[in-house]
HTML snippet that shows the backbone in 3Dmol.js (N, CA, C, O; Angstrom):
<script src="https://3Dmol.org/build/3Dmol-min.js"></script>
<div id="view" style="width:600px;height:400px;position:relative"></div>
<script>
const pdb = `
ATOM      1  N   UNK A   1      10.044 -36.846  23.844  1.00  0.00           N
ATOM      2  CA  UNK A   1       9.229 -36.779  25.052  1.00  0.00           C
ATOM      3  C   UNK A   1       7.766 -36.623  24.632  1.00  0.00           C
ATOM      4  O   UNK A   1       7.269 -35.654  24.057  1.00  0.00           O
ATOM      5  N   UNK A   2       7.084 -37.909  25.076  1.00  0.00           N
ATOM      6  CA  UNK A   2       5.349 -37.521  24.692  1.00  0.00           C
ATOM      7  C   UNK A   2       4.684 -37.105  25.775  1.00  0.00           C
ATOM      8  O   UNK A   2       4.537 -37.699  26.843  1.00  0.00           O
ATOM      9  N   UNK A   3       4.136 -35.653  25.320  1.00  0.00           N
ATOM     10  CA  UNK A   3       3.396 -35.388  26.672  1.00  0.00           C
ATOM     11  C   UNK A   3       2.069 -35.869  26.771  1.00  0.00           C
ATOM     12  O   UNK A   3       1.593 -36.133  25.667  1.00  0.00           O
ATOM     13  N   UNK A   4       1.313 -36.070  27.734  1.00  0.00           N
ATOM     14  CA  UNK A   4      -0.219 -36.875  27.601  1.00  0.00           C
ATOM     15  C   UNK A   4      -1.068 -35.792  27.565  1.00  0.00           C
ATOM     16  O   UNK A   4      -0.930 -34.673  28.060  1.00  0.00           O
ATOM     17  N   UNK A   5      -2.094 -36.335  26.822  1.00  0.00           N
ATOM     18  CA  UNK A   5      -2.905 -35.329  26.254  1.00  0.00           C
ATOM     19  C   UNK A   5      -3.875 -34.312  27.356  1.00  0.00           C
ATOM     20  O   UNK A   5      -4.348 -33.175  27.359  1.00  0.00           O
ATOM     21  N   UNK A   6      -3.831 -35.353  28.133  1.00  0.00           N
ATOM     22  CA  UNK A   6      -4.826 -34.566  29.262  1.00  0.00           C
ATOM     23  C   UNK A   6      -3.710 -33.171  29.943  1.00  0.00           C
ATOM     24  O   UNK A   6      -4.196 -32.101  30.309  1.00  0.00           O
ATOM     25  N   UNK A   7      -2.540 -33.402  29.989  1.00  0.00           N
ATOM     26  CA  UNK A   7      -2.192 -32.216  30.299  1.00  0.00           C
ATOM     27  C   UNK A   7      -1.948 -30.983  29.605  1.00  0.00           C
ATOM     28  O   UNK A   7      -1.741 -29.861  30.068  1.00  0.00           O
ATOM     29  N   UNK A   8      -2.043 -31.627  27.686  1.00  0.00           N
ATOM     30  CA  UNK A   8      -1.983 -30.082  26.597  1.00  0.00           C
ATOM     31  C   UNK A   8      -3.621 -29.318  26.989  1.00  0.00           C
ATOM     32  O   UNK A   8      -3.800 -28.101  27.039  1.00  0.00           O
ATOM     33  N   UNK A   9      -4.574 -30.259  27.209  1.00  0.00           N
ATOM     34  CA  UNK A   9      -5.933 -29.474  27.239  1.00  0.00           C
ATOM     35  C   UNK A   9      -5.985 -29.107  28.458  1.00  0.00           C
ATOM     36  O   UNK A   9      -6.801 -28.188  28.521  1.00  0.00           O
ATOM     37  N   UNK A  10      -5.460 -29.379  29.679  1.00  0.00           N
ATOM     38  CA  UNK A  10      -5.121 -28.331  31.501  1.00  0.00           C
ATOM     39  C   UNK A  10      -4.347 -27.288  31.215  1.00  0.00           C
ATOM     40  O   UNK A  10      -4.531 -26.325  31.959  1.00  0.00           O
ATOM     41  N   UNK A  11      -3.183 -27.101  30.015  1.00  0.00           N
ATOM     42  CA  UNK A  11      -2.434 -25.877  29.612  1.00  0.00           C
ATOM     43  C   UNK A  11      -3.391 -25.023  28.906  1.00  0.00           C
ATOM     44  O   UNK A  11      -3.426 -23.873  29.342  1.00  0.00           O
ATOM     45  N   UNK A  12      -4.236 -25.303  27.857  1.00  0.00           N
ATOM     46  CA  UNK A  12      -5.049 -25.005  26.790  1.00  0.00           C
ATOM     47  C   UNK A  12      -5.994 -24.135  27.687  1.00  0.00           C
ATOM     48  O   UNK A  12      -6.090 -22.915  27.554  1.00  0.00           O
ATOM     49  N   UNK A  13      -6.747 -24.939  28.696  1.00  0.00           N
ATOM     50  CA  UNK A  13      -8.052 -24.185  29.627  1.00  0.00           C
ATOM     51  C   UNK A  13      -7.368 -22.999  30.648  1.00  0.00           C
ATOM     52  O   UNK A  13      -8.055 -22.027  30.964  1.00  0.00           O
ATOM     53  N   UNK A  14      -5.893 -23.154  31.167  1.00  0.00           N
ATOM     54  CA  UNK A  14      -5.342 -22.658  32.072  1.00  0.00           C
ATOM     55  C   UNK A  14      -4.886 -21.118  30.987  1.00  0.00           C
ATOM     56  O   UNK A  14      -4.971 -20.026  31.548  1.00  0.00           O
ATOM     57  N   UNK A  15      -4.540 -21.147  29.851  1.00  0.00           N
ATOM     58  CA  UNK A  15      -4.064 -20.068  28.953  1.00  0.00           C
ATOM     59  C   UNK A  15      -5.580 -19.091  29.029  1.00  0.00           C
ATOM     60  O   UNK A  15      -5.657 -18.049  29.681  1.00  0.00           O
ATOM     61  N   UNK A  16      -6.808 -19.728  28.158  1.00  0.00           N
ATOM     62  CA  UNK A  16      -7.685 -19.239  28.259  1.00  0.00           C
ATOM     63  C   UNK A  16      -8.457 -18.476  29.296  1.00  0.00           C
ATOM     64  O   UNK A  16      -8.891 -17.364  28.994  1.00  0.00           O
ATOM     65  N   UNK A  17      -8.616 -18.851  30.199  1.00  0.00           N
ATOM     66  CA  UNK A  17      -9.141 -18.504  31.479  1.00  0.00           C
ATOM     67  C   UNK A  17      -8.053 -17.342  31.756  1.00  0.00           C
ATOM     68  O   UNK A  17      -8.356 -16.198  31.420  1.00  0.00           O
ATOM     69  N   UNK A  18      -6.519 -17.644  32.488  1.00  0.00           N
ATOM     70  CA  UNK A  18      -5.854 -16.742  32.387  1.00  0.00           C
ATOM     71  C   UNK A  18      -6.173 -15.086  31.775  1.00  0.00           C
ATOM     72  O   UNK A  18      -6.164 -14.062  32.458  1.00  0.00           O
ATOM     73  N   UNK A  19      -6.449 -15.194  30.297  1.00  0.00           N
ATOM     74  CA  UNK A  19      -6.691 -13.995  30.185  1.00  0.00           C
ATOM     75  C   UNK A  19      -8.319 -13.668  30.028  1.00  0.00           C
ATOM     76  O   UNK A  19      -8.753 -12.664  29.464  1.00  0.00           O
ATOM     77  N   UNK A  20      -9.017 -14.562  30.547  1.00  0.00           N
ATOM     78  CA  UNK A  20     -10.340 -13.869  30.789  1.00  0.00           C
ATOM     79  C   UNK A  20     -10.254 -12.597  32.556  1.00  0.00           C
ATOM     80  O   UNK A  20     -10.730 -11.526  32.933  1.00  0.00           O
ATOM     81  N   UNK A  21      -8.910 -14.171  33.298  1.00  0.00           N
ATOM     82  CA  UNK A  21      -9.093 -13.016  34.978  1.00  0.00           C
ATOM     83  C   UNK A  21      -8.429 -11.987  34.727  1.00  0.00           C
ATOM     84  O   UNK A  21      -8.857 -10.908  35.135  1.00  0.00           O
ATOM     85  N   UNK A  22      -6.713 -12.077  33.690  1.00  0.00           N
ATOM     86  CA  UNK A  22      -6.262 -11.001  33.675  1.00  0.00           C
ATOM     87  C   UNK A  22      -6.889  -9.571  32.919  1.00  0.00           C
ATOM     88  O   UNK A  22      -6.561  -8.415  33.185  1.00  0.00           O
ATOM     89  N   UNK A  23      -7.811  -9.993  31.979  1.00  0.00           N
ATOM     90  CA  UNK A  23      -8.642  -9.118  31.312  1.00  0.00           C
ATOM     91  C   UNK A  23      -9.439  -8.208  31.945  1.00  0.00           C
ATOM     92  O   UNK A  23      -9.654  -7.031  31.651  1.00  0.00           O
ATOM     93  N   UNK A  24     -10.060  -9.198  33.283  1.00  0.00           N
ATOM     94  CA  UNK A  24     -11.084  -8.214  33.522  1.00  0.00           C
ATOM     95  C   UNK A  24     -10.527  -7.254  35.246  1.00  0.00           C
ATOM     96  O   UNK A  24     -11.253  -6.756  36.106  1.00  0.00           O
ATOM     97  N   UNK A  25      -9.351  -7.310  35.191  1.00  0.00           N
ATOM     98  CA  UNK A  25      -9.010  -6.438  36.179  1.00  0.00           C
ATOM     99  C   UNK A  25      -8.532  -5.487  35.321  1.00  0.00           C
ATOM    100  O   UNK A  25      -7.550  -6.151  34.988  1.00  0.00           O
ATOM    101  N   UNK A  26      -8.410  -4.427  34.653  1.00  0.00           N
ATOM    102  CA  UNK A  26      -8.077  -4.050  33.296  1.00  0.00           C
ATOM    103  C   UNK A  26      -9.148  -2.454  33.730  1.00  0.00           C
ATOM    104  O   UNK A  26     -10.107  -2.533  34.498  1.00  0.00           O
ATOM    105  N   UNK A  27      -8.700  -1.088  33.038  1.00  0.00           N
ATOM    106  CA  UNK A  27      -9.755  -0.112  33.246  1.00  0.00           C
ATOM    107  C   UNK A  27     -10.933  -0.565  32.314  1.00  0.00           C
ATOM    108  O   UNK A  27     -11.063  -1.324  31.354  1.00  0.00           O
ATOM    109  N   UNK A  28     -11.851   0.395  33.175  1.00  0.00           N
ATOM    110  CA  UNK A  28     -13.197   0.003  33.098  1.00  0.00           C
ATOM    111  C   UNK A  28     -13.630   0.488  31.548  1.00  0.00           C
ATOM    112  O   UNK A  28     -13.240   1.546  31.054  1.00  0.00           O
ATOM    113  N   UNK A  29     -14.513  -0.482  30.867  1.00  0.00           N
ATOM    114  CA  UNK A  29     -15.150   0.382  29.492  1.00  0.00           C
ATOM    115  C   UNK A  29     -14.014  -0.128  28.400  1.00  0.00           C
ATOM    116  O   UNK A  29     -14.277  -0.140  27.198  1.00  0.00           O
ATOM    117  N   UNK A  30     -12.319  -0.680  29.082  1.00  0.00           N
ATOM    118  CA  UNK A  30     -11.523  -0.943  27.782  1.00  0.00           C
ATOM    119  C   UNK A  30     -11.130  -2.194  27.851  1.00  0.00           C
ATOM    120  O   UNK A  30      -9.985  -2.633  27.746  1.00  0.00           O
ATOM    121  N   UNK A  31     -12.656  -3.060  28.129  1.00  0.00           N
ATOM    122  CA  UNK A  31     -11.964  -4.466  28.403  1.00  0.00           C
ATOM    123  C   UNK A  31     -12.026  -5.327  27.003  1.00  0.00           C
ATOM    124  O   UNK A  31     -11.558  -6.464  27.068  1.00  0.00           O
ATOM    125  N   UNK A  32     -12.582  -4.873  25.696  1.00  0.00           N
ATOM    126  CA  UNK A  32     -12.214  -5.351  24.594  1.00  0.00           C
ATOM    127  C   UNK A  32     -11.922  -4.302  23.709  1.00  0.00           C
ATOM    128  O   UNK A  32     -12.717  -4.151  22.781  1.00  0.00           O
ATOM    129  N   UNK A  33     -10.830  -3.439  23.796  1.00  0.00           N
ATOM    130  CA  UNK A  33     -10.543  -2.266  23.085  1.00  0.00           C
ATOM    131  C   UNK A  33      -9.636  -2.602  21.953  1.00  0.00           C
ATOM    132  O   UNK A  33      -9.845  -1.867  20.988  1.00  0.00           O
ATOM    133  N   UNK A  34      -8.813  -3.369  21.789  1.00  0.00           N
ATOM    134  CA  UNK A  34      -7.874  -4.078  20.827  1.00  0.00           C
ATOM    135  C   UNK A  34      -6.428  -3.218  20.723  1.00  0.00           C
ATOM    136  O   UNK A  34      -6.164  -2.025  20.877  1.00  0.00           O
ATOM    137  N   UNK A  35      -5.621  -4.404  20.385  1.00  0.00           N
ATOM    138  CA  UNK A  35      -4.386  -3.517  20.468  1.00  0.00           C
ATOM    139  C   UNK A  35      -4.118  -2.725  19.549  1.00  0.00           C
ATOM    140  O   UNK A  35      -3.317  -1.800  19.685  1.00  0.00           O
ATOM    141  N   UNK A  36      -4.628  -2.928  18.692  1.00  0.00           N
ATOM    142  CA  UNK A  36      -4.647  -2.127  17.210  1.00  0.00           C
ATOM    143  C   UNK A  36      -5.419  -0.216  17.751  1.00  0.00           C
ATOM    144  O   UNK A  36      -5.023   0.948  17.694  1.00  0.00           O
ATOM    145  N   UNK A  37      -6.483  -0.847  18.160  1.00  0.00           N
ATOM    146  CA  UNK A  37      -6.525   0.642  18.589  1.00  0.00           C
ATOM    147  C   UNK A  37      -6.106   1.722  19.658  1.00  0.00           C
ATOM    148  O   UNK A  37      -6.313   2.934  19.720  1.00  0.00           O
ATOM    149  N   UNK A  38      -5.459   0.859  20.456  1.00  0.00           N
ATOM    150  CA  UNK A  38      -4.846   1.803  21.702  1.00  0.00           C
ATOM    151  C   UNK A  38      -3.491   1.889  20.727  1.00  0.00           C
ATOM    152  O   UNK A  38      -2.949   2.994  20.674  1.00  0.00           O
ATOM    153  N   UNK A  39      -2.898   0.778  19.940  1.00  0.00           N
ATOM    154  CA  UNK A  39      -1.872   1.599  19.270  1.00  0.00           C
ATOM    155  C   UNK A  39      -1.499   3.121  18.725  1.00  0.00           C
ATOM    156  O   UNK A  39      -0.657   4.009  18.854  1.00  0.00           O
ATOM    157  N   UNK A  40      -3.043   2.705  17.839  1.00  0.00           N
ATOM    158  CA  UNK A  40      -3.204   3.838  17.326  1.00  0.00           C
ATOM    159  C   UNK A  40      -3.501   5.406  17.929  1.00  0.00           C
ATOM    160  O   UNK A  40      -2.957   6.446  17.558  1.00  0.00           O
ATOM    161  N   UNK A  41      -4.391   5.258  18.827  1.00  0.00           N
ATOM    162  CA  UNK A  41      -4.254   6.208  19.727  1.00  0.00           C
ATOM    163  C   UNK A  41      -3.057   6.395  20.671  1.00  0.00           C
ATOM    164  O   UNK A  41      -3.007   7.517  21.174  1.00  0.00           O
ATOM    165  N   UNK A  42      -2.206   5.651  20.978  1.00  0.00           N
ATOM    166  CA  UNK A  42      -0.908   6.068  21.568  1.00  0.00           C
ATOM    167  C   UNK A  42      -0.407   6.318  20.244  1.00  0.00           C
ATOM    168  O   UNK A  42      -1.320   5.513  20.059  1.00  0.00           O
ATOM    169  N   UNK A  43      -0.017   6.538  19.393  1.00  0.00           N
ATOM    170  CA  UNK A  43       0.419   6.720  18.463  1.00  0.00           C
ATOM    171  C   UNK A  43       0.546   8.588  17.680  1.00  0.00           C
ATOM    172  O   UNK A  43       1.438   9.322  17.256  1.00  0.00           O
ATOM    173  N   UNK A  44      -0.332   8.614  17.788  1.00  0.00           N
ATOM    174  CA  UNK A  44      -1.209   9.846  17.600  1.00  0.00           C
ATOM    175  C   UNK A  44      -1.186   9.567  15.918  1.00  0.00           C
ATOM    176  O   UNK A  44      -0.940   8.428  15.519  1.00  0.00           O
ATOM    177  N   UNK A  45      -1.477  10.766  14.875  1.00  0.00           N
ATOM    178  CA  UNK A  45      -1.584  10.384  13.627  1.00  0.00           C
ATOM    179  C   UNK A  45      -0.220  10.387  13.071  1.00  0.00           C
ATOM    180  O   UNK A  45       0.259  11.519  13.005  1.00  0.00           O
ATOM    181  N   UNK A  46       0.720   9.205  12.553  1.00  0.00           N
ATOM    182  CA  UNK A  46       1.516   9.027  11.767  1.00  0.00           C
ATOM    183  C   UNK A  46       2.057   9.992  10.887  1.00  0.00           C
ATOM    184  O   UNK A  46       1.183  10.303  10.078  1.00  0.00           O
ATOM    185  N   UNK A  47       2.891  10.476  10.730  1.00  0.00           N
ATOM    186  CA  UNK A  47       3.564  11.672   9.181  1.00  0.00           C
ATOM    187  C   UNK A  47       3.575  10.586   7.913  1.00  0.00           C
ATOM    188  O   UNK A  47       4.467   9.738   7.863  1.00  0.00           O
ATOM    189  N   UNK A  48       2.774  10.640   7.125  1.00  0.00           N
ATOM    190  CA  UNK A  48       3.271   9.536   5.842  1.00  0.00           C
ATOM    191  C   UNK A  48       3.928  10.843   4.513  1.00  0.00           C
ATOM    192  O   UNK A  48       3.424  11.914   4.174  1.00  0.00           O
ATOM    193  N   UNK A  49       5.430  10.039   3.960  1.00  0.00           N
ATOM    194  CA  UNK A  49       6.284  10.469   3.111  1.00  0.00           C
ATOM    195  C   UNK A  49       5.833   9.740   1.882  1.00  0.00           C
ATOM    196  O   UNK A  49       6.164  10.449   0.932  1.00  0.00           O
ATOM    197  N   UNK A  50       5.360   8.887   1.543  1.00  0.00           N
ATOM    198  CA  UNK A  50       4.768   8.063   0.674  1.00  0.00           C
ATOM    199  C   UNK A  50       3.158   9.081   0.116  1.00  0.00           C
ATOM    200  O   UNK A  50       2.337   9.560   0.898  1.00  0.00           O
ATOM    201  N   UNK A  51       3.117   9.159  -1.244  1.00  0.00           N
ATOM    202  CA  UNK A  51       1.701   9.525  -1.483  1.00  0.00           C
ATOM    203  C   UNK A  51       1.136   8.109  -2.423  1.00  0.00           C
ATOM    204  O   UNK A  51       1.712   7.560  -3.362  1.00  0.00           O
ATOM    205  N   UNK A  52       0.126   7.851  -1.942  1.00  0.00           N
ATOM    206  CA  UNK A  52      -0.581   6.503  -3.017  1.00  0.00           C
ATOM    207  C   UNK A  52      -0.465   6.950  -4.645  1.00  0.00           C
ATOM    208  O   UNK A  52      -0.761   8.005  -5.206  1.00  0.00           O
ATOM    209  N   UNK A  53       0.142   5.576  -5.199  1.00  0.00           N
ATOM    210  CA  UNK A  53      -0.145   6.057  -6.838  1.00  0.00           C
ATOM    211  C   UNK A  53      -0.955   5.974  -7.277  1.00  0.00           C
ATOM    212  O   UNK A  53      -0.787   6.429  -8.408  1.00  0.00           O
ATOM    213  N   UNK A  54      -2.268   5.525  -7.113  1.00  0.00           N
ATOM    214  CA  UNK A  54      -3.218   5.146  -7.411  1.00  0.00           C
ATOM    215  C   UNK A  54      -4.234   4.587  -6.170  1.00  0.00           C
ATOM    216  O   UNK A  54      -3.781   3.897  -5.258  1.00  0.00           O
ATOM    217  N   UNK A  55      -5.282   4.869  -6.230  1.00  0.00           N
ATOM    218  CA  UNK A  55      -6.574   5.143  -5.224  1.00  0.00           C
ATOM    219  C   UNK A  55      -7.729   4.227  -5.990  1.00  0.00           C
ATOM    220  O   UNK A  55      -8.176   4.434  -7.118  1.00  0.00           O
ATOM    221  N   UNK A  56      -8.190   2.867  -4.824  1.00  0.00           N
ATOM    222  CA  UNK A  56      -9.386   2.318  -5.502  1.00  0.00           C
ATOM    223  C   UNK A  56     -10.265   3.376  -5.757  1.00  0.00           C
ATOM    224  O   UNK A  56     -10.255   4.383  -5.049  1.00  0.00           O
ATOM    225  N   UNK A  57     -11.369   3.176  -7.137  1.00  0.00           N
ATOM    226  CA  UNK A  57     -12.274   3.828  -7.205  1.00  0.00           C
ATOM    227  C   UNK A  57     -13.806   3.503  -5.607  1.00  0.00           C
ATOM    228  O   UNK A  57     -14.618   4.287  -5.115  1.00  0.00           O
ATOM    229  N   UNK A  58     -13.524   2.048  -5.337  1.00  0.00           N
ATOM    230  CA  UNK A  58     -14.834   1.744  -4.040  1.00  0.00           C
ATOM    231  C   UNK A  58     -13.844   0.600  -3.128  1.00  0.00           C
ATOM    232  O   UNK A  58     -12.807  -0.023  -3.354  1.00  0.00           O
ATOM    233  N   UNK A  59     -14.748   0.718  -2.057  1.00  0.00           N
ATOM    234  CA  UNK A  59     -14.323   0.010  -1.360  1.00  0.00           C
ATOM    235  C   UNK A  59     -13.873  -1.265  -1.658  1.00  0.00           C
ATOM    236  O   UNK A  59     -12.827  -1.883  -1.458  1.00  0.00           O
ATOM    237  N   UNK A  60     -15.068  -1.527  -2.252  1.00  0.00           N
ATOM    238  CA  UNK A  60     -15.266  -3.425  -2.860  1.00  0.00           C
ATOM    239  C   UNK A  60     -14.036  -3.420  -3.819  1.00  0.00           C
ATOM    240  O   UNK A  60     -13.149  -4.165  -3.402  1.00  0.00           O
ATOM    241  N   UNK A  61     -13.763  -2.841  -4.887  1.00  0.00           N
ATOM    242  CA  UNK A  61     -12.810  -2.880  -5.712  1.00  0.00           C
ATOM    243  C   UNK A  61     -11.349  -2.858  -4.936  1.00  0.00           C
ATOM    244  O   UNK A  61     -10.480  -3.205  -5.735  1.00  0.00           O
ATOM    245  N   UNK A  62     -10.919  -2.623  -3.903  1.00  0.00           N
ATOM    246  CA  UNK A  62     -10.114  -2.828  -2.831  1.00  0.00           C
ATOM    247  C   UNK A  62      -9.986  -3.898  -2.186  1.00  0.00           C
ATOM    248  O   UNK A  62      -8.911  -4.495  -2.246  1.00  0.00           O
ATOM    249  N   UNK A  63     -10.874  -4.313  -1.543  1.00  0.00           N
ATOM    250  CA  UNK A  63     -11.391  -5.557  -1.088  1.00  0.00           C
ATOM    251  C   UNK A  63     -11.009  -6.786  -2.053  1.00  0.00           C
ATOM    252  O   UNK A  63     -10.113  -7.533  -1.661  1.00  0.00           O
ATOM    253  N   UNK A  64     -11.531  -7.006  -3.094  1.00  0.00           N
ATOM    254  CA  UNK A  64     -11.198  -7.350  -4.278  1.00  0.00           C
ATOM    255  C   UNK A  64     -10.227  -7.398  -4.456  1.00  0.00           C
ATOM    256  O   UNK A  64      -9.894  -8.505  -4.880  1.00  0.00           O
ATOM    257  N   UNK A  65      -9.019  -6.326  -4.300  1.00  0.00           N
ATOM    258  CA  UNK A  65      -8.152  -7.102  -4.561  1.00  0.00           C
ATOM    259  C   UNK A  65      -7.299  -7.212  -3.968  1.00  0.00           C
ATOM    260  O   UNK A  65      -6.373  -7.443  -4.745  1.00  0.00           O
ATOM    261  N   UNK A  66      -6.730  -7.186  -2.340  1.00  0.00           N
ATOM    262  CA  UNK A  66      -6.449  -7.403  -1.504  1.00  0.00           C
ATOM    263  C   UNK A  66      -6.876  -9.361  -1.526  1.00  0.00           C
ATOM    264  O   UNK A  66      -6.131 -10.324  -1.344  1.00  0.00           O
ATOM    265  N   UNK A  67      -8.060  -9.306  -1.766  1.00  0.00           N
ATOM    266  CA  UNK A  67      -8.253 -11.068  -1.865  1.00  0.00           C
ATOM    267  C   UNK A  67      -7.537 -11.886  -3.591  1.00  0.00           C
ATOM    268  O   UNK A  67      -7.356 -13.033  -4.000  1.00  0.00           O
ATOM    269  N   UNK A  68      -7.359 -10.663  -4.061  1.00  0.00           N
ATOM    270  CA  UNK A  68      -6.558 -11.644  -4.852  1.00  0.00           C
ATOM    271  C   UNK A  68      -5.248 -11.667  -4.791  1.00  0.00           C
ATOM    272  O   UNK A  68      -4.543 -12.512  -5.343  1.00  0.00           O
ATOM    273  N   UNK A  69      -4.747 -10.468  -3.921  1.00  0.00           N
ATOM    274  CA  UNK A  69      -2.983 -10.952  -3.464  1.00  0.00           C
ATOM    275  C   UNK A  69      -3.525 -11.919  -2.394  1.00  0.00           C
ATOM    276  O   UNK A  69      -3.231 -12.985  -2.935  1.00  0.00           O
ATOM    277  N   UNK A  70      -4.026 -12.201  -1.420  1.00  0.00           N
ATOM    278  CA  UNK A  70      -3.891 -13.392  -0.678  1.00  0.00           C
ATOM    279  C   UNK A  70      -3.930 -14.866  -1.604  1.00  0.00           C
ATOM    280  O   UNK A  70      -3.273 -15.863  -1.300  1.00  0.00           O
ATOM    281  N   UNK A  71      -4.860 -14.765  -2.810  1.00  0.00           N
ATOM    282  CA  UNK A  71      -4.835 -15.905  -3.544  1.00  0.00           C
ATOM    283  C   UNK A  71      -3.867 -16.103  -4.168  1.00  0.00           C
ATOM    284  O   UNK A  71      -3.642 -17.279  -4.453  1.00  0.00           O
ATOM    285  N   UNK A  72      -3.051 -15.210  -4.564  1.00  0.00           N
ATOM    286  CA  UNK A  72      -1.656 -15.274  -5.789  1.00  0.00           C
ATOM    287  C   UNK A  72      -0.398 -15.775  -4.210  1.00  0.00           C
ATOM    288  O   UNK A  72       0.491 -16.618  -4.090  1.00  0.00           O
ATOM    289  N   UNK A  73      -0.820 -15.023  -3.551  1.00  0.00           N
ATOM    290  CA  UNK A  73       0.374 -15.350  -1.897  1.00  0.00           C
ATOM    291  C   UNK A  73       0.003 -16.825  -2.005  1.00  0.00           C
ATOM    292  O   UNK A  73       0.781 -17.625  -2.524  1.00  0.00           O
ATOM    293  N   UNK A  74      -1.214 -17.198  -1.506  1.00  0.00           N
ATOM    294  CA  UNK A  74      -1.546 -18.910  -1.045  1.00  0.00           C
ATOM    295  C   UNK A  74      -1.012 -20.027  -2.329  1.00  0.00           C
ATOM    296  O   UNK A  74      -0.513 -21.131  -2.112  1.00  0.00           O
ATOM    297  N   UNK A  75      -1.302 -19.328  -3.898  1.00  0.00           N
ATOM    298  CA  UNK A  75      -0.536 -20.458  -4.672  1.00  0.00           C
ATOM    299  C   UNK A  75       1.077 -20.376  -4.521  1.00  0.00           C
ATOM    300  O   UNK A  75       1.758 -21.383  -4.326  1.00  0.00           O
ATOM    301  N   UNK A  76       1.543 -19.244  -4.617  1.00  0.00           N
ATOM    302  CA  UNK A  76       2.912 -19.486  -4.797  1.00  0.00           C
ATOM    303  C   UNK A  76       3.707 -20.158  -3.702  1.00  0.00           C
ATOM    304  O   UNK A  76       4.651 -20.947  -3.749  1.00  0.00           O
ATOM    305  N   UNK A  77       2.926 -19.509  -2.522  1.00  0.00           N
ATOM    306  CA  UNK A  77       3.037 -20.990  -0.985  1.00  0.00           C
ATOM    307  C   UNK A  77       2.838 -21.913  -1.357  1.00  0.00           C
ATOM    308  O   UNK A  77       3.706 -22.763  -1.162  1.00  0.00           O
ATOM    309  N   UNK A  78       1.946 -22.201  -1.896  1.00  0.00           N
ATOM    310  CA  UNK A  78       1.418 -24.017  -2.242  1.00  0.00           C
ATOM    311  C   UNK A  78       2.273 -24.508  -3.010  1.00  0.00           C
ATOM    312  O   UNK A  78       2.668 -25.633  -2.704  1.00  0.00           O
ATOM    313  N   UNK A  79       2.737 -23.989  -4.003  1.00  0.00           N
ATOM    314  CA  UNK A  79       3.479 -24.285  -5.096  1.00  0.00           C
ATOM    315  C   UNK A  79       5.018 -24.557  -4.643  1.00  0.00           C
ATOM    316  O   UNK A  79       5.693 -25.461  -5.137  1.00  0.00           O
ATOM    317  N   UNK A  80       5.388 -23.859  -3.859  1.00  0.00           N
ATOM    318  CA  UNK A  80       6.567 -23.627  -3.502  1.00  0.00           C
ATOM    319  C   UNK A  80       7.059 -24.737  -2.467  1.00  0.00           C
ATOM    320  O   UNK A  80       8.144 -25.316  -2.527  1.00  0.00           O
ATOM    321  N   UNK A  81       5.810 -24.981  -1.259  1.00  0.00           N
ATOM    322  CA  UNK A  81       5.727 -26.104  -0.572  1.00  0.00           C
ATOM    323  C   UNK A  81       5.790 -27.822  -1.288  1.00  0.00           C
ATOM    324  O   UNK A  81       6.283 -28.869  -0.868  1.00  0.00           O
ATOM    325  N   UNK A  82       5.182 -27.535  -2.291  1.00  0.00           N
ATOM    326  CA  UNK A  82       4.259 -28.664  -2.950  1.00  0.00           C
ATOM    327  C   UNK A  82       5.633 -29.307  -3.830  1.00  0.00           C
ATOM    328  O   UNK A  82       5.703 -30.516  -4.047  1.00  0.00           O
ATOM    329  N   UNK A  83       6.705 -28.341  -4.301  1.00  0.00           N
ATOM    330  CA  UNK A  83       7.848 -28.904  -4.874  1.00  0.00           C
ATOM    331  C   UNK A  83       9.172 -29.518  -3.616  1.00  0.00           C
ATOM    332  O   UNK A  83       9.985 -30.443  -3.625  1.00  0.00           O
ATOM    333  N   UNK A  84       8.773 -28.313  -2.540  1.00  0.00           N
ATOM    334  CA  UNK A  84      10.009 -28.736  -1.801  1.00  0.00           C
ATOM    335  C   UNK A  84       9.892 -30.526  -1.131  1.00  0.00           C
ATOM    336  O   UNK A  84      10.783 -31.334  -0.869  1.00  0.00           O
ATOM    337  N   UNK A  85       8.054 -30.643  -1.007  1.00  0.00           N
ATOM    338  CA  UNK A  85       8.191 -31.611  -0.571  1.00  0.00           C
ATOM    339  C   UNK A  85       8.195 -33.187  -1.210  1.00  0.00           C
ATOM    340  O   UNK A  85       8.242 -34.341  -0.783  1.00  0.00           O
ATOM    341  N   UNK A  86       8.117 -32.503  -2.468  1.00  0.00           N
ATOM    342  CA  UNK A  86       8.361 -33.339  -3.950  1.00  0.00           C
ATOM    343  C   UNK A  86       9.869 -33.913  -3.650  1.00  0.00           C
ATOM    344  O   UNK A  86      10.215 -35.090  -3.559  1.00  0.00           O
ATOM    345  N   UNK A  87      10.807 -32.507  -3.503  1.00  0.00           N
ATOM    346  CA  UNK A  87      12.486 -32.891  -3.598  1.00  0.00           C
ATOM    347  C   UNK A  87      12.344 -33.978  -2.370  1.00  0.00           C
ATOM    348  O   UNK A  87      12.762 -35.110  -2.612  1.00  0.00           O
ATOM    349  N   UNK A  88      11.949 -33.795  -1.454  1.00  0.00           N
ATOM    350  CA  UNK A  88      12.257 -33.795   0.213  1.00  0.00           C
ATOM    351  C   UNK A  88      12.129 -35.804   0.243  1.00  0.00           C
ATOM    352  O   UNK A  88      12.802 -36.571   0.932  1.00  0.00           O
ATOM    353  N   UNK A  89      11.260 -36.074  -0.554  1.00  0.00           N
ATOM    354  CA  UNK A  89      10.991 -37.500  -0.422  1.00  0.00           C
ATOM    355  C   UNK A  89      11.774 -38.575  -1.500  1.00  0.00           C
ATOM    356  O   UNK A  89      11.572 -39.786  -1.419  1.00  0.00           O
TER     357      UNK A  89
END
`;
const viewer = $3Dmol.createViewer("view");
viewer.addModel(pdb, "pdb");
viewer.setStyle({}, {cartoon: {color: "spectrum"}});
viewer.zoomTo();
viewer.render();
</script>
């Protein structure tokens, strides 16, 4: 079934808009509060059983390497993709 294009971009504008009206009937002051943080505040502070084995010395050195597990994640995806679609053909 091909749907025509003019009606994916009337779904596309109709999604968007949607949550601009449903957004702004919403309490006042928390109309971009994120879910991450009302989580957290419904949440209250977590009990952690886990102690870190080790603590970056700076931020950046964290940062750092948080971007190099995403780079070691993205090759072994690539890699992993890149053979299946080797077999696949």
């Amino acid at each position: 079934m091909k749907v025509p294009g003019w009606v994916l971009l009337l779904l596309a504008v109709s999604l968007a808009l949607s949550g601009l009206v449903w957004n702004s009937a919403g309490p006042s002051g928390a109309e971009f509060a994120g879910a991450d943080n009302l989580a957290a505040q419904a949440a209250g502070k977590p009990a952690t059983s886990f102690a870190a084995l080790w603590r970056p010395p700076s931020p950046e050195v964290e940062s750092g390497l948080f971007a190099l597990q995403a780079a070691v994640g993205g090759l072994l995806l690539g890699y992993v993709l890149g053979r299946r679609s080797r077999h696949a053909s």
